[in-house]
C-alpha positions, 0 to 999 in steps of 0.5 A: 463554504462549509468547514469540517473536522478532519475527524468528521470527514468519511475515510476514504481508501485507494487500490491501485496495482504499481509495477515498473522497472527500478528507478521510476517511483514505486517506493516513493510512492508507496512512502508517501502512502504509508505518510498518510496512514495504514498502507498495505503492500503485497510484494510479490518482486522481492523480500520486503521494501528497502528505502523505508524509514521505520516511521514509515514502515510503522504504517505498513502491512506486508504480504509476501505471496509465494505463488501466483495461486497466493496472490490471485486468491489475495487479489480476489478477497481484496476486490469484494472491498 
């Protein structure tokens, strides 16, 4: 068995896309992503989260795209990654 630091350890990041009608777990989900470091959200339902702590917000970068063409040209720049 092999021990290592958490600092050595390769970062690793997740995309996913959460959509569904309230009360199934989006804003837990996305408070326990902002839990575990640098999260970004891209809000295109609403004005912001509501349900976050500010420790938790601390963590997270919000996009609000105004129009489709806002988010289809975020979703292409965020798929070369």
């Amino acid at each position: 068995m092999k021990v290592k630091r958490e600092a050595d350890l390769e970062k690793t990041y997740v995309k996913f896309l959460v959509y569904g009608r309230s009360g199934v777990g989006k804003t837990k989900l996305l408070s326990t992503a902002c839990k575990l470091g640098p999260t970004l959200y891209i809000d295109i339902d609403s004005n912001g989260v509501i349900g976050l702590t500010a420790a938790e917000k601390e963590n997270m970068y919000l996009i609000l795209p105004e129009t489709a063409e806002e988010f289809q040209n975020i979703f292409n720049k965020l798929a070369k990654y």
